[in-house]
VOGU-3710 file (C-alpha; in Angstrom, 3 decimals, decimal comma):
1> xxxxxxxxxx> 0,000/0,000/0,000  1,476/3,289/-0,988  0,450/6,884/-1,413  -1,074/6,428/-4,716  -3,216/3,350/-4,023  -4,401/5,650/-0,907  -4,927/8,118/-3,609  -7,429/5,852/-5,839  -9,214/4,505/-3,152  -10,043/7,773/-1,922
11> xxxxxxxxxx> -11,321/9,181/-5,199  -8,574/11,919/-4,937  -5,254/13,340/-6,455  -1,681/12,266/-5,012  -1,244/15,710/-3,871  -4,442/15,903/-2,166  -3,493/13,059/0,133  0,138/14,403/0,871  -1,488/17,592/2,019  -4,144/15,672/4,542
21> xxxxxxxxxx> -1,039/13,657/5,622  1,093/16,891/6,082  -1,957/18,682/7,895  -2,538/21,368/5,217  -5,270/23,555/6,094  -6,044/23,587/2,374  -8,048/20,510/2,011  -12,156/20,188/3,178  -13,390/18,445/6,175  -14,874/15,628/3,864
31> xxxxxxxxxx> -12,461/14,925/2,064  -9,975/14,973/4,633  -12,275/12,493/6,934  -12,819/10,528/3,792  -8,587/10,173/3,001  -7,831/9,188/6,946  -10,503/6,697/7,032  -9,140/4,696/4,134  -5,337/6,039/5,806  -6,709/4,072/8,982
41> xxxxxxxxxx> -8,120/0,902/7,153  -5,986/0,352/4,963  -3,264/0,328/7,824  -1,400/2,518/5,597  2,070/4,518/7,296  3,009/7,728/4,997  6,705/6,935/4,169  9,036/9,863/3,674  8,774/10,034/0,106  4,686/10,520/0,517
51> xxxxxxxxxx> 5,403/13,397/3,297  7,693/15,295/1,577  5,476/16,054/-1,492  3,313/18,703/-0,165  6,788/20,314/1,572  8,982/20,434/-1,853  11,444/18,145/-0,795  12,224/14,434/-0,392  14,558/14,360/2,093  17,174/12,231/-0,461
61> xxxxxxxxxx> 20,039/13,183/-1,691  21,886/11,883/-4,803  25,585/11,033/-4,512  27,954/10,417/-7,398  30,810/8,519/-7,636  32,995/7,830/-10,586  34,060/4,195/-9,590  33,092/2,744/-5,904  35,988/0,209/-5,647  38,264/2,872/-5,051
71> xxxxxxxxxx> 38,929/2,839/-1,673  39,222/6,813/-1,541  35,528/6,641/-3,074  33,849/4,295/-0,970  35,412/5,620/2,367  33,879/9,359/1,487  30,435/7,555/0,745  30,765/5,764/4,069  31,710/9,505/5,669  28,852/10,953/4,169
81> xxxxxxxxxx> 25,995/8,271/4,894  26,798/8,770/7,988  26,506/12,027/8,477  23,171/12,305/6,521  21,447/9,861/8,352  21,981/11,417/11,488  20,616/15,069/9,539  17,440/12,918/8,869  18,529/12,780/5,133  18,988/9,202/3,425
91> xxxxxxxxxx> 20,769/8,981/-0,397  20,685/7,234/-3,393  23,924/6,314/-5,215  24,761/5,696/-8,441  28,652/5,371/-10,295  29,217/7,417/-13,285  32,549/5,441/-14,871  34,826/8,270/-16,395  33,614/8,838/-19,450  32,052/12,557/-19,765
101> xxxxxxxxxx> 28,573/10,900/-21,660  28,389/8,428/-18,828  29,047/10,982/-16,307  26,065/13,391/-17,782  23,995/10,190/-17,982  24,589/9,469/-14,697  23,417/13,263/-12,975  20,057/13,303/-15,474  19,046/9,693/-13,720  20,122/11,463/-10,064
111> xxxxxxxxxx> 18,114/14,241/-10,948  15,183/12,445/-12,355  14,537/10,977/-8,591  13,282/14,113/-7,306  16,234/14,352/-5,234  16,934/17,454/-2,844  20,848/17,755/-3,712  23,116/16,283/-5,166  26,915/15,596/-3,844  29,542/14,380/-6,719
121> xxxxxxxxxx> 32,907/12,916/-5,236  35,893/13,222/-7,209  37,469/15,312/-8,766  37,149/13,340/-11,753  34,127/15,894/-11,873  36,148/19,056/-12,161  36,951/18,001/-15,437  39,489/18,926/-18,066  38,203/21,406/-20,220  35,421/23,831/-19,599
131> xxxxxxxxxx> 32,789/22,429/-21,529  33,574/19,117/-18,922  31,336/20,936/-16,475  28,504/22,203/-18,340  26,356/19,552/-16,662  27,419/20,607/-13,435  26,131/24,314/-14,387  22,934/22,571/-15,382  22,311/20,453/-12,481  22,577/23,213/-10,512
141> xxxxxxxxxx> 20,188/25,412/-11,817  17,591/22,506/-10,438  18,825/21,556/-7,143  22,057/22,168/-5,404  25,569/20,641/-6,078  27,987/20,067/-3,913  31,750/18,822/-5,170  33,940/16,716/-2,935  37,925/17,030/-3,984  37,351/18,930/-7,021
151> xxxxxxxxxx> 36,806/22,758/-8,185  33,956/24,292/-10,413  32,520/27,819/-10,258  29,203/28,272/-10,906  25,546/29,643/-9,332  24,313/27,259/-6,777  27,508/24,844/-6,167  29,339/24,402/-3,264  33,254/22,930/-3,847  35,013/21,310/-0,802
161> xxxxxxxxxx> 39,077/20,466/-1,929  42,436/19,182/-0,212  45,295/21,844/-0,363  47,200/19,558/-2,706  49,123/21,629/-4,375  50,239/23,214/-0,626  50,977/20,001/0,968  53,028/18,625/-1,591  55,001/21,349/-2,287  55,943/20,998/1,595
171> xxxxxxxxxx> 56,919/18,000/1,042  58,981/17,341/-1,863  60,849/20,513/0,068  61,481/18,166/2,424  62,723/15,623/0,434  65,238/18,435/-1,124  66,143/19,650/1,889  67,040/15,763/3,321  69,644/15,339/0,283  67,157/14,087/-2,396
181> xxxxxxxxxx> 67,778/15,390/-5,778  65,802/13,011/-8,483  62,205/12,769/-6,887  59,934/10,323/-9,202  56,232/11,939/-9,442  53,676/9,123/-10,471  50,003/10,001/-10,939  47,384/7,465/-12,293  45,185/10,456/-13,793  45,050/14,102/-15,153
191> xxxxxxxxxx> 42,317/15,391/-12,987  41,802/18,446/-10,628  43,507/16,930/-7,992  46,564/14,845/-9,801  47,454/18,508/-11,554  47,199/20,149/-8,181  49,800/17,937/-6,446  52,201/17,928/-9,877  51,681/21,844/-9,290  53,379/21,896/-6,316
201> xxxxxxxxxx> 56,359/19,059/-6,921  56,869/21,329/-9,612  57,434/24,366/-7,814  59,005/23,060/-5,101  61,624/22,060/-7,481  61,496/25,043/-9,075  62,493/26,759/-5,565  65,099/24,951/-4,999  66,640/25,145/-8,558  65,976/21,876/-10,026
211> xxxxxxxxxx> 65,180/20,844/-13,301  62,081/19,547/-14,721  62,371/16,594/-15,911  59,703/14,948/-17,946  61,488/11,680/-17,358  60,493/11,984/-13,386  56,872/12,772/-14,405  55,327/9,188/-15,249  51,251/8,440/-15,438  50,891/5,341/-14,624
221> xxxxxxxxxx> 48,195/2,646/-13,725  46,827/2,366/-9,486  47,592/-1,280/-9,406  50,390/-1,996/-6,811  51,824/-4,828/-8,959  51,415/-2,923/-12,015  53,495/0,063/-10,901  56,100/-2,306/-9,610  56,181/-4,230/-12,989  55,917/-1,009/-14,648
231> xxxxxxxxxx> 59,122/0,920/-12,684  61,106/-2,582/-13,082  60,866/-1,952/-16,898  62,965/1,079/-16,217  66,432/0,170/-14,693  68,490/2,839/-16,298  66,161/5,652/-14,148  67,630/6,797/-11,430  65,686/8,334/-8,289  66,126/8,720/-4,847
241> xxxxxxxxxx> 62,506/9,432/-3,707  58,850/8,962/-4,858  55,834/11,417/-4,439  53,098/9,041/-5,023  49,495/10,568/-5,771  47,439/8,036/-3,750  48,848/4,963/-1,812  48,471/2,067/-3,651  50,342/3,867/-6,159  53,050/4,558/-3,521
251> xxxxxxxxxx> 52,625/0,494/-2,152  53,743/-0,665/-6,020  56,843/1,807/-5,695  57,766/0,044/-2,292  57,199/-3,735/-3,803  59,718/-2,067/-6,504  62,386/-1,302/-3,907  61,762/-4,531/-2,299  62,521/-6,687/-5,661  65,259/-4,306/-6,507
261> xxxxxxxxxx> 66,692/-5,138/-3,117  66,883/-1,432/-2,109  66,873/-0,535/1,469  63,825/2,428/2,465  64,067/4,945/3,453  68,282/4,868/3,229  68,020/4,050/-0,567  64,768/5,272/-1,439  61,869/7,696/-0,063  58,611/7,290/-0,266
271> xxxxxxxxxx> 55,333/9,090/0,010  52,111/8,196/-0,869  48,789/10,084/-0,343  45,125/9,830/1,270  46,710/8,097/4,704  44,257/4,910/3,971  44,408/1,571/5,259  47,043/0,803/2,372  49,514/2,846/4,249  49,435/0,266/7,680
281> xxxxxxxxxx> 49,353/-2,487/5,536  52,372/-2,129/3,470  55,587/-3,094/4,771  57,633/-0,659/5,867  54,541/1,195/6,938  54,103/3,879/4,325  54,246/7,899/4,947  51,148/9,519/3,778  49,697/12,877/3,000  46,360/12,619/4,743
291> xxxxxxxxxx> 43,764/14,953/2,739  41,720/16,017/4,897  38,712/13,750/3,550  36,968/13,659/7,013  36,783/17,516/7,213  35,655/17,806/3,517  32,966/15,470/3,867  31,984/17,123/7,385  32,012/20,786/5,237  30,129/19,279/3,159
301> xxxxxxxxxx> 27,494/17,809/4,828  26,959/20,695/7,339  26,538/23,578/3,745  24,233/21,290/2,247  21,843/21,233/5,795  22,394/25,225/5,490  21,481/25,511/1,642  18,726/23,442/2,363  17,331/25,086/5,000  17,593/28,216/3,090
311> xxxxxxxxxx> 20,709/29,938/4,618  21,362/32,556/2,323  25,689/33,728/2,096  27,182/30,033/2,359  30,372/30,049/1,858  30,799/28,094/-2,120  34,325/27,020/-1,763  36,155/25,978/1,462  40,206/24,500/0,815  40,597/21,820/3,518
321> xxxxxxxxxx> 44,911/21,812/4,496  46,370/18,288/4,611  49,229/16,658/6,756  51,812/14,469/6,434  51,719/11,340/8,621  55,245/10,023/8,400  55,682/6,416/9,127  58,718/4,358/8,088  59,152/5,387/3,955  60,645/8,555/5,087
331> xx> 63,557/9,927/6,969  63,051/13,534/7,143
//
């Protein structure tokens, strides 16, 4: 039994019933009498969904992921359930792949569920060239859109990034600064994020009179054996220290070291990035820049509230600073 078999049975529009079960004042005696008595045989409970249509919202909110397995993904989804839930919001989640049709898809079904907001993770979403985002724009001239880890400007969306560029400038400093001289940047992707962290190992070598090397600038794939396969290939490169852009990334340089019988951190440094479980598990212990992905969640969560309860001045862009949680990679 749901609100449009109440509906039917009553002999009166959807929006009728939602506004006896909401207590509108706009509705007749009889025909309210006549909705609660089938409400009350029927045994029928209005479910959130029902409530919410005489208030203009639905109390859901649509959240986006490019890919779930990743465990930077699924730990931000498990952030943010959390914190709707307890806000009296619940979600519905979908994963967009990366490709920009499947990504547009993706928001039109989101939006199509009547949904309140809707929160894309990734900065994946930020896209590459301008035109990347035009979905974005158009989303949020229907409901608000929030961005976790990724930048866009626009009316009505709210952006919530890691200081990337900051932290890693601080440390490949650090690495400099130690006696490190070739530092190996590996990034599996071009997006927001991955050019904001190659921002900032650029100018940090920059700063301390280094070249650029395009050699020490390799895109490679996030598997941990792949990476190690992949540096293997390579024995005629010569580094001293690896900024890694996420930690499994940084794992596959360690597995390297380890089959190239290199001792770490005396031979090699490493840093990886996002401080996830990856970083306990590998052996040494990996360093890791933690990004802040508890706070940008949590800035997240507490605008949208705002926005939806009609707060007027929220702040659209908020930079969240990261740290550097040294373990055993590193010895500076």
């Amino acid at each position: 039994m749901n609100i449009y078999d109440i509906a039917r049975l009553s002999g009166v529009s959807i929006a009728t019933v939602s506004r006896v079960v909401n207590g509108s004042d706009k509705v007749s005696e009889k025909t309210r009498r006549k909705v609660l008595s089938v409400i009350e045989t029927e045994g029928y409970t209005p479910n959130l969904l029902a409530q919410s249509l005489g208030q203009g919202t639905t109390h859901i909110i649509g959240i986006m992921v490019p890919e779930l397995s990743d465990l930077f993904m699924s730990s931000c989804v498990s952030i943010l359930e959390s914190q709707l839930l307890s806000q009296g919001y619940n979600y519905v989640l979908s994963s967009s792949g990366f490709a920009q049709d499947k990504k547009e898809a993706c928001a039109r079904a989101l939006l199509s569920r009547q949904i309140d907001a809707l929160i894309l993770v990734g900065s994946t979403y930020a896209g590459h060239e301008t035109s990347d985002t035009d979905f974005i724009k158009s989303a949020a001239a229907q409901v608000p859109v929030f961005i976790i880890n990724g930048s866009v400007k626009g009316d009505n969306i709210y952006s919530s990034v890691s200081d990337d560029q900051s932290a890693v400038y601080r440390v490949v400093t650090a690495m400099i600064r130690s006696g490190r001289r070739r530092i190996l940047f590996l990034s599996d992707s071009r997006s927001y994020s991955a050019n904001e962290k190659l921002a900032g190992y650029e100018q940090a070598l920059r700063d301390a009179s280094l070249p650029l090397l395009g050699e020490l600038k390799i895109h490679v794939s996030s598997g941990i054996h792949e990476v190690r396969d992949f540096l293997l290939q390579y024995r005629n490169l010569s580094f001293d220290a690896v900024l890694a852009a996420n930690d499994s990334i940084a794992v596959g340089a360690v597995k390297y070291a380890c089959a190239r019988g290199m001792q770490i951190p005396e031979d090699l440094v490493i840093v990886g990035y996002n401080n996830s479980s990856f970083a306990e598990c590998c052996e040494p212990e990996l360093s890791s820049i933690d990004n802040g992905l508890k706070e940008m969640c949590g800035h997240t969560t507490d605008r949208l509230i705002r926005v939806l309860n009609g707060e007027e001045n929220v702040v659209p862009d908020i930079s969240v600073p990261c740290r550097l949680v040294r373990r055993n990679t590193t010895d500076f």
